[in-house]
C-alpha positions, 0 to 999 in steps of 0.5 A: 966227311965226303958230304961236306967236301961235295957241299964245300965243292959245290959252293966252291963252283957257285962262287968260281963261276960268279966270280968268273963272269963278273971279272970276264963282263967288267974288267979286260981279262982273257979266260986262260982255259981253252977249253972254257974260253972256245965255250964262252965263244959259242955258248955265251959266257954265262951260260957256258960258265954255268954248264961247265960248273954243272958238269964238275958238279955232277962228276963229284955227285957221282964220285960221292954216290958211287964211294961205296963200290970205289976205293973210298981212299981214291973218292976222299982224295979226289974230292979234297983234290978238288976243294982245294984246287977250286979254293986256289982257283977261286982265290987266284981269280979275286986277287986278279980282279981285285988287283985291277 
């Protein structure tokens, strides 16, 4: 169960950060995070959408190998916290773009 919620994380992630780029380079949107908005400014767009999906990625690997030694409870929530937060991400993203 835990593999699939990471592989499903990680196709989450390709597709948010796709999805992301192509709605920041081809329709008048602003970035809401400001984290994600201060890294577009000084790393370009696509290769800070592409750090920061890593970083989320690679915290969720962690999540997923270190289970064992965790409360496996907290890594399964975590995780099903995760794909579903990046589902309504990724959703809310292609309504707004297909919207304009």
């Amino acid at each position: 169960m835990a593999a699939l919620l990471v592989v499903l994380f990680g196709l989450l992630q390709a597709a948010d950060g796709i999805v992301t780029y192509i709605g920041l380079q081809s329709v008048a949107i602003a970035e809401a995070n400001p984290f994600a908005s201060c890294c577009f400014e000084l790393l370009g767009t696509g290769v800070a959408i592409t750090l920061i999906k890593l970083v989320a990625l690679i915290f969720i690997i962690f999540l997923f190998l270190e289970r064992r030694k965790l409360n496996n409870r907290w890594i399964t929530g975590t995780l099903t916290s995760g794909v579903l937060f990046s589902s309504w991400v990724l959703l809310h993203n292609l309504v707004f773009i297909l919207s304009d």
